[in-house]
N, C-alpha and C positions, 0 to 999 in steps of 0.2 A: 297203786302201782299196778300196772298191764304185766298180767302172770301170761297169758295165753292173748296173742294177736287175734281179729277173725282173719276169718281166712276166704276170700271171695271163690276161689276155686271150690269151697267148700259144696256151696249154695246152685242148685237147679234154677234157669231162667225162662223156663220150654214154655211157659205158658203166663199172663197177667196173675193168676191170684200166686205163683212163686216168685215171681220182679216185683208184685208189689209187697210179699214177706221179706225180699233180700234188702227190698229199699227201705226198710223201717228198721230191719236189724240194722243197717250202715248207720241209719239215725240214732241210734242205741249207741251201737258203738262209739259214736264222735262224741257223743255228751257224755257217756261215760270216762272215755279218754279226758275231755276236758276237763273235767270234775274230778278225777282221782291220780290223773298220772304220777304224777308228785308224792302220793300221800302213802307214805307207807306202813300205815293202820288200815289200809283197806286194800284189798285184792281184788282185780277181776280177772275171768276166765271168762271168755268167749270161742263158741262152738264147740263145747268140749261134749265131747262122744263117751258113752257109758255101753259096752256092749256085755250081753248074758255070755256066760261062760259054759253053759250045759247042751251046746251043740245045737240050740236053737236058729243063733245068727239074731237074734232079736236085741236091739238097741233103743236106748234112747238120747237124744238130743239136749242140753243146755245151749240156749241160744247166748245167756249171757250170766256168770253166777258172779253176785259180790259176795266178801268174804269180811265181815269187819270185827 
């Protein structure tokens, strides 16, 4: 089951080496989609953001998390 869609606006394309990370996440995502939409023993999350809460602003990124 798709818990979180990606999200294209997400993703920077200013330069070849982040079109060619946004083009492999879409490839991720569609095989994921394929393989799990249905299944509801398995969960994915895509682009899901984790941000510090102690006023640093410092984040990090899951580009795609299964859950099973």
């Amino acid at each position: 089951m798709i818990i979180k869609d990606r999200d294209p606006a997400e993703h920077r394309d200013n330069d070849d080496f982040a079109r060619s990370g946004a083009k492999a996440e879409q490839q991720m995502s569609h095989y994921l989609r394929r393989a799990f939409a249905d299944d509801r023993e398995v969960l994915v999350l895509h682009d899901l953001r984790l941000e510090v809460e102690d006023g640093t602003k410092e984040a990090l990124q899951i580009d795609h998390l299964v859950i099973h």
